[in-house]
MMTF fields as JSON, N, C-alpha, C and O atoms, coordinates in Angstrom:
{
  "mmtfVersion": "1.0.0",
  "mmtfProducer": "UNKNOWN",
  "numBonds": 383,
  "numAtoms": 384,
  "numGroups": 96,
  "numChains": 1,
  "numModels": 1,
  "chainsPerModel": [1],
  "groupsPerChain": [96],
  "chainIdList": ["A"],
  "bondAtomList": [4, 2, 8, 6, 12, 10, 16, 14, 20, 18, 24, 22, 28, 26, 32, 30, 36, 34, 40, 38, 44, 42, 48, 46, 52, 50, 56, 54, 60, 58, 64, 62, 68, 66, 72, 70, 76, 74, 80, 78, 84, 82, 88, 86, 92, 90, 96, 94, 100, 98, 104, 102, 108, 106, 112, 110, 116, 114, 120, 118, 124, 122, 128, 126, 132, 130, 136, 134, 140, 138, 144, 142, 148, 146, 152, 150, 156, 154, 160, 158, 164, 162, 168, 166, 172, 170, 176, 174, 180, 178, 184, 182, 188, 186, 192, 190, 196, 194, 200, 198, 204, 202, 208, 206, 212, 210, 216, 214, 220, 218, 224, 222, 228, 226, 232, 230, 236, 234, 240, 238, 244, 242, 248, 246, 252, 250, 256, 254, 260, 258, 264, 262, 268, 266, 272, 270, 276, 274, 280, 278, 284, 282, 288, 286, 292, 290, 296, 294, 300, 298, 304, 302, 308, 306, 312, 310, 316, 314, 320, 318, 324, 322, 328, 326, 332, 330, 336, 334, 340, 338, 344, 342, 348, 346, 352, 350, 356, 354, 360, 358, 364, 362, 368, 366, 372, 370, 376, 374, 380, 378],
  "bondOrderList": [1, 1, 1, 1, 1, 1, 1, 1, 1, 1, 1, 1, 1, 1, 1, 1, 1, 1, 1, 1, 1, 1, 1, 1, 1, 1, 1, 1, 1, 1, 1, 1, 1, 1, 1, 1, 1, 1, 1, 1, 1, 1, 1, 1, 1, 1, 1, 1, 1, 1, 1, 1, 1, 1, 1, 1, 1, 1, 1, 1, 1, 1, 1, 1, 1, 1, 1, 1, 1, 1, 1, 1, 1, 1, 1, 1, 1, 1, 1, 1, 1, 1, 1, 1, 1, 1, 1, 1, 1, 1, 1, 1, 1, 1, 1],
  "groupList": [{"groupName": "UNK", "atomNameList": ["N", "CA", "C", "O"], "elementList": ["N", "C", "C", "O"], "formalChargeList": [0, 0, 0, 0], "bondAtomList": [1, 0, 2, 1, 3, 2], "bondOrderList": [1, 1, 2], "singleLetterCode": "X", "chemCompType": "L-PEPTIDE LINKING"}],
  "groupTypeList": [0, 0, 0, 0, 0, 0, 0, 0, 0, 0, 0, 0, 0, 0, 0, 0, 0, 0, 0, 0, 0, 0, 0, 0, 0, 0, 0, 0, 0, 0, 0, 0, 0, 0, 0, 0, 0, 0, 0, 0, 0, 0, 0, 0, 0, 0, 0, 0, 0, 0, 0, 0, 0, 0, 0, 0, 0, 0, 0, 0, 0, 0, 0, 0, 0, 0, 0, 0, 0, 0, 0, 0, 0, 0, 0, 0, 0, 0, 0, 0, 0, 0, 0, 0, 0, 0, 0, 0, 0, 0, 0, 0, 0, 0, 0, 0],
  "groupIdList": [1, 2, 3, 4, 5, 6, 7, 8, 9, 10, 11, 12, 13, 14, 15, 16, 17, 18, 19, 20, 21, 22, 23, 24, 25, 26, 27, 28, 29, 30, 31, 32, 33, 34, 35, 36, 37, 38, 39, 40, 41, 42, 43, 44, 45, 46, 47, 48, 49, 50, 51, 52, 53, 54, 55, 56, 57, 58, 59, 60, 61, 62, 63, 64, 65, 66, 67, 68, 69, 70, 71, 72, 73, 74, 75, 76, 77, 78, 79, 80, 81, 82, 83, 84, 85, 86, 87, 88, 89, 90, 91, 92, 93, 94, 95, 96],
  "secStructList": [7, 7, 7, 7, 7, 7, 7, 7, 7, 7, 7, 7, 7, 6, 6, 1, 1, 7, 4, 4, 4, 4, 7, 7, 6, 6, 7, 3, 3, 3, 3, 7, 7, 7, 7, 7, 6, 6, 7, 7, 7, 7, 7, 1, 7, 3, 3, 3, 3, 3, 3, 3, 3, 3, 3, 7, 1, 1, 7, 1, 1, 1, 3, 3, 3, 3, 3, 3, 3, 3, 6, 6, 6, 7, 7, 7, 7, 3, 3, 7, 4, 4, 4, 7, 7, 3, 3, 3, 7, 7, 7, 7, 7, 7, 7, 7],
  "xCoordList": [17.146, 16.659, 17.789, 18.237, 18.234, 19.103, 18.601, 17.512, 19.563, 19.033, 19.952, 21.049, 19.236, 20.174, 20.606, 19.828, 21.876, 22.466, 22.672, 22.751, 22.727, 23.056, 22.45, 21.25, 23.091, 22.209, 21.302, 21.817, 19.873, 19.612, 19.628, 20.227, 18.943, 19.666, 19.091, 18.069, 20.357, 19.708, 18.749, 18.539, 18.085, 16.797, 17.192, 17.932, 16.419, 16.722, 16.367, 15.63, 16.926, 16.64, 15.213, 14.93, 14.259, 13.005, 12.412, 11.311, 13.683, 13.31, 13.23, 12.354, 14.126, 14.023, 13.305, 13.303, 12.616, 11.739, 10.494, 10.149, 10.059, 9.427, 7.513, 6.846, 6.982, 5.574, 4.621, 4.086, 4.599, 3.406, 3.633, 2.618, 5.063, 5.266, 4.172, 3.632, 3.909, 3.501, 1.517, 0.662, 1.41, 0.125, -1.338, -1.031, -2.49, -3.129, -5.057, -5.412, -5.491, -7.109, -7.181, -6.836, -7.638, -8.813, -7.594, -8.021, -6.741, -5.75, -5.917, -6.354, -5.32, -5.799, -4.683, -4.082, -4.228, -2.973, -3.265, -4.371, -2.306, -2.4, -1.663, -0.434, -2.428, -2.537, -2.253, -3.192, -0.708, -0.764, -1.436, -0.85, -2.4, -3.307, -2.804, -1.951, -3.38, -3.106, -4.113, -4.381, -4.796, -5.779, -5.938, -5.291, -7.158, -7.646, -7.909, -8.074, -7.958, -7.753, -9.162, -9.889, -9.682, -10.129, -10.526, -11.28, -10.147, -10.134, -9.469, -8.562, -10.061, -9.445, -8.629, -8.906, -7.422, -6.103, -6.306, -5.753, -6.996, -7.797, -7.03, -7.295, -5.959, -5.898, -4.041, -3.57, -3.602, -2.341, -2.406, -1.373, -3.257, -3.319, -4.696, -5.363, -5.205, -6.54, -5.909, -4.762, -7.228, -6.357, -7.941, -9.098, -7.728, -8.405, -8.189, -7.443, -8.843, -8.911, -8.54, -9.0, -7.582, -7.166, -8.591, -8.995, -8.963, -9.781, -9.564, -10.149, -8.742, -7.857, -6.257, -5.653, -6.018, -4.229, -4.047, -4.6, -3.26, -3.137, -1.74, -1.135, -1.026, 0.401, 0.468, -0.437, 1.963, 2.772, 2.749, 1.632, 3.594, 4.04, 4.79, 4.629, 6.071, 7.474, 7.069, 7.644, 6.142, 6.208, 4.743, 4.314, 3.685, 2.249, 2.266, 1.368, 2.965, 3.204, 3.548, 3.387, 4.063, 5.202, 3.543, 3.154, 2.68, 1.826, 2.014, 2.632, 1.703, 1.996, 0.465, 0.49, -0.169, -1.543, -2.655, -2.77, -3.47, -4.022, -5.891, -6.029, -6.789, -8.185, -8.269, -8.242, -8.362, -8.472, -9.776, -10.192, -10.352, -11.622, -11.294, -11.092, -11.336, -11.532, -12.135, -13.362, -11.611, -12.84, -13.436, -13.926, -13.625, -13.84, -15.337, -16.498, -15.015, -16.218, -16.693, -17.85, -15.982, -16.58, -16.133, -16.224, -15.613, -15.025, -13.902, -13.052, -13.77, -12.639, -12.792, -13.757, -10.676, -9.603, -8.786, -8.66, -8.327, -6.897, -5.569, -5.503, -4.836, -3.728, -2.459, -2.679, -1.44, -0.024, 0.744, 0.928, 1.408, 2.465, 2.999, 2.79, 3.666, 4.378, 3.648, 4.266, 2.151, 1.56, 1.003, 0.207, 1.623, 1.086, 2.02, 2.827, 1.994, 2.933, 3.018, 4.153, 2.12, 2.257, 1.168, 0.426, 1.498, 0.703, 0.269, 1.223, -1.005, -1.16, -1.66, -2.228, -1.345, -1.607, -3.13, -3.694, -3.564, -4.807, -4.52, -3.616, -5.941, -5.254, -5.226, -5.964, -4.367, -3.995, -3.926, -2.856, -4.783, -4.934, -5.763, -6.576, -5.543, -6.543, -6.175, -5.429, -6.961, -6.999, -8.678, -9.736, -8.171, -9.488, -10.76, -11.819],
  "yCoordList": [17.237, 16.417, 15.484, 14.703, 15.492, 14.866, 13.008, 12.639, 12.356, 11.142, 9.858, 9.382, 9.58, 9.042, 7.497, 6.57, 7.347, 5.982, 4.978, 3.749, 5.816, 4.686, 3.589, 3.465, 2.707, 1.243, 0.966, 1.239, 0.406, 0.481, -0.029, -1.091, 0.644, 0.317, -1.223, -1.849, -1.516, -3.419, -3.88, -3.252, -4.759, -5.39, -5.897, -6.843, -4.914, -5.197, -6.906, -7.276, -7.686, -8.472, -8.524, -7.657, -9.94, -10.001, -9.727, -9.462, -9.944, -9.774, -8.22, -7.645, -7.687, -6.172, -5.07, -3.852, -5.957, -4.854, -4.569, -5.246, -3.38, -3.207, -3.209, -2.432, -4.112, -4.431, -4.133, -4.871, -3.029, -2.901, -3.339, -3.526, -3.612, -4.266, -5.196, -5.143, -6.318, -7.505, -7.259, -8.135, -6.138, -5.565, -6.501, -6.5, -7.066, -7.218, -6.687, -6.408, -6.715, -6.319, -7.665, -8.717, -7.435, -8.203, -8.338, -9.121, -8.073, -8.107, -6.978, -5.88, -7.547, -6.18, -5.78, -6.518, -4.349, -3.707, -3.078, -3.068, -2.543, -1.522, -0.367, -0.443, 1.083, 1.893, 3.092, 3.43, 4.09, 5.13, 6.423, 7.381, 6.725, 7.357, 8.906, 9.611, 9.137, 10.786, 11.906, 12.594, 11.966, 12.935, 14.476, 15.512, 13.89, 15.13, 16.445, 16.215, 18.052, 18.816, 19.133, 19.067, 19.382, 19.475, 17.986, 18.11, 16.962, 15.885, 16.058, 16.886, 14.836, 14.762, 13.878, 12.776, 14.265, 13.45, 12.159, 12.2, 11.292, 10.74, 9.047, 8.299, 8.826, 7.84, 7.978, 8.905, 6.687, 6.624, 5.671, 5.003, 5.233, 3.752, 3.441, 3.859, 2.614, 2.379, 0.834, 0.515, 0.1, -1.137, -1.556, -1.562, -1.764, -1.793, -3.089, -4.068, -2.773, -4.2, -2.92, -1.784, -3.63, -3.236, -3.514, -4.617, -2.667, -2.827, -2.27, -2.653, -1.279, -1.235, -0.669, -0.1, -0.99, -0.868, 0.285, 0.155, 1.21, 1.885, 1.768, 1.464, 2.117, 2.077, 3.528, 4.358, 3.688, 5.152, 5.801, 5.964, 6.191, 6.875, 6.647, 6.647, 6.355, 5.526, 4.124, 3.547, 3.187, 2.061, 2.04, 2.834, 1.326, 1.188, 0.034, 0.175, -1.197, -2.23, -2.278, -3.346, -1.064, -0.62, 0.222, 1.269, -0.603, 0.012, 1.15, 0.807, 2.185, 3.557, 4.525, 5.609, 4.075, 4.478, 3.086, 2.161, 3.492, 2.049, 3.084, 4.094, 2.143, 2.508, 1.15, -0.071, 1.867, 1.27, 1.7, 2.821, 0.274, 0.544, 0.031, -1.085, 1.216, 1.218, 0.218, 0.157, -0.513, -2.295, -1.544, -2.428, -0.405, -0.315, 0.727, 0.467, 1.591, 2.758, 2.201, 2.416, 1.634, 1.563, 2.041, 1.567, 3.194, 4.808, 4.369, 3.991, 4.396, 4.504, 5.158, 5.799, 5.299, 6.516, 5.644, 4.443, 6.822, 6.857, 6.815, 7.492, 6.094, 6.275, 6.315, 6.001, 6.611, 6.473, 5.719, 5.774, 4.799, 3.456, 3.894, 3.029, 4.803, 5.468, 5.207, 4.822, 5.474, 5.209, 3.65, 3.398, 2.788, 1.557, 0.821, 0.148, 0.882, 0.181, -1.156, -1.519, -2.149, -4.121, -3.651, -2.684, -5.059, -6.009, -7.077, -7.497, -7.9, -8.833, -9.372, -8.743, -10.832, -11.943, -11.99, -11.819, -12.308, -13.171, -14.758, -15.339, -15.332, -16.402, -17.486, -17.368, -18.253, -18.947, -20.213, -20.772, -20.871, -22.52, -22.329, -21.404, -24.093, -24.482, -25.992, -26.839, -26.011, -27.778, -28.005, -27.395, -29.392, -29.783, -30.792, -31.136],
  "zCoordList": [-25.898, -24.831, -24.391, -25.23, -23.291, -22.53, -22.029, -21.589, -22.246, -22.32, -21.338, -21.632, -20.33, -19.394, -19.534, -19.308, -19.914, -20.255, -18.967, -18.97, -17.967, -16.995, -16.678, -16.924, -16.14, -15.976, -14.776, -13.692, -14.743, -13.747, -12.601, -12.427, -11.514, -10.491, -10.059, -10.341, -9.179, -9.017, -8.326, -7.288, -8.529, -7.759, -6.176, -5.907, -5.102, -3.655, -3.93, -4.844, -3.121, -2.549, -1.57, -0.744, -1.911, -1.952, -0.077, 0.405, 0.483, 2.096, 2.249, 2.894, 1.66, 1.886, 1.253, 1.436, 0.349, -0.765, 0.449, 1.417, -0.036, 0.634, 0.7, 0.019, 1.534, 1.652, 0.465, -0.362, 0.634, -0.184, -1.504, -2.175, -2.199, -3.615, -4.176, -5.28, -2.86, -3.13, -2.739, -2.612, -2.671, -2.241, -3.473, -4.665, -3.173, -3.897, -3.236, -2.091, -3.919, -3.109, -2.68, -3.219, -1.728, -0.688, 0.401, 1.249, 0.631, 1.548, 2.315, 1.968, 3.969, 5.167, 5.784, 6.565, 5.44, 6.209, 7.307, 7.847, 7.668, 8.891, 8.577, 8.591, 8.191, 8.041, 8.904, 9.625, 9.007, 9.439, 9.812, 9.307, 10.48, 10.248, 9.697, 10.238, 8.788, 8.169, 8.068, 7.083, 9.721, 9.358, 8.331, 8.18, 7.806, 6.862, 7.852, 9.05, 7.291, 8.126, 8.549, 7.558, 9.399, 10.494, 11.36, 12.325, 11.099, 11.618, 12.666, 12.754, 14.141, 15.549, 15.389, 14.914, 15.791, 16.148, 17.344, 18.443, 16.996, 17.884, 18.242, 19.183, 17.028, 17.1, 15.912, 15.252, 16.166, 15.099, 14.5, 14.552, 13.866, 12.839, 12.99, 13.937, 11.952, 11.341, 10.57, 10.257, 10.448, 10.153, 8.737, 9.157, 7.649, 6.433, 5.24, 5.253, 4.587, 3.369, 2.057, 1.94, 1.24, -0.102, -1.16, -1.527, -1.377, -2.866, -3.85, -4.863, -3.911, -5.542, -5.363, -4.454, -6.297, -6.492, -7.935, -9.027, -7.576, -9.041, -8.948, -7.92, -10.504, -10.804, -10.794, -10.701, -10.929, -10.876, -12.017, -12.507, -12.545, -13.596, -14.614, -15.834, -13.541, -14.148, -14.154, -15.077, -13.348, -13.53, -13.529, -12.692, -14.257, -13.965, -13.119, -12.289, -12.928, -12.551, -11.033, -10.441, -10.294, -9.235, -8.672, -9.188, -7.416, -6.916, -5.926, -4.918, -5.961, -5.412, -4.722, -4.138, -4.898, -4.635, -4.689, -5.493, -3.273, -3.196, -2.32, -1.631, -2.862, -2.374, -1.074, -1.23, 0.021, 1.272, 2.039, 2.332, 2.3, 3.141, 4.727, 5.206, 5.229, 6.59, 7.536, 7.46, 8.336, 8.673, 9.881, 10.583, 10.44, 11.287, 10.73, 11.048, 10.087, 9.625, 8.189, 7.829, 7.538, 6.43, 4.963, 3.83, 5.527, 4.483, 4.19, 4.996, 2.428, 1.316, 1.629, 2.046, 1.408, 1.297, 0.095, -0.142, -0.499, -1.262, -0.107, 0.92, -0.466, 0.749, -0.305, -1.474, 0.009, -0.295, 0.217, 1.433, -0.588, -0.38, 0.561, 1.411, 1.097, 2.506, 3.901, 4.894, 3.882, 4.937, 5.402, 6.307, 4.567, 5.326, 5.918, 5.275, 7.106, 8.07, 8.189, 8.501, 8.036, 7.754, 6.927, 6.751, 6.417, 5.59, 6.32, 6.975, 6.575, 6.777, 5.545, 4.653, 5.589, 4.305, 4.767, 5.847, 3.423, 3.606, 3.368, 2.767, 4.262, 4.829, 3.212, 2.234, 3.385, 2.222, 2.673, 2.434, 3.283, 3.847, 3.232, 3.234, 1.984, 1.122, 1.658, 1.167, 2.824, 3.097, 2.612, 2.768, 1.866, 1.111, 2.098, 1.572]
}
């Protein structure tokens, strides 16, 4: 078994990492649309709330698969870290 010594590679800088890193549930992205097959090409984005986050393989920590509910129909999907185009924050004003 072959065993790789090299060092790893360095941590992007936090402006350039990319979105979905910082992904948590209850947060609402905007979603590439990836119709299933016989689905109508009806539209190019769908815009949804995060309700679960799964880890990878190599990293459990490094979110790669996420359960997204649709704000418009209703309908969880599984999506892939590739297809979400923004992130919007949820709102974080805690004036007392």
């Amino acid at each position: 078994m072959s065993v790789d010594h090299s060092p790893p590679p360095p941590l992007l800088p936090s402006e350039s990492r990319p979105a979905f890193l910082k992904l948590q549930p209850g947060m609402t992205v905007v979603v590439r649309h990836d119709p299933l097959p016989g689905e109508a090409l009806d539209r190019d984005w769908w815009m949804g709330q995060v309700v679960h986050c799964s880890g990878g393989a190599r990293d459990p920590k490094a979110w790669t698969l996420f359960q997204i509910a649709d704000v418009d129909s209703g309908v969880i999907r599984w999506v892939n870290a590739d297809l979400i185009l923004q992130v919007l924050m949820e709102n974080t004003d805690e004036s007392d």
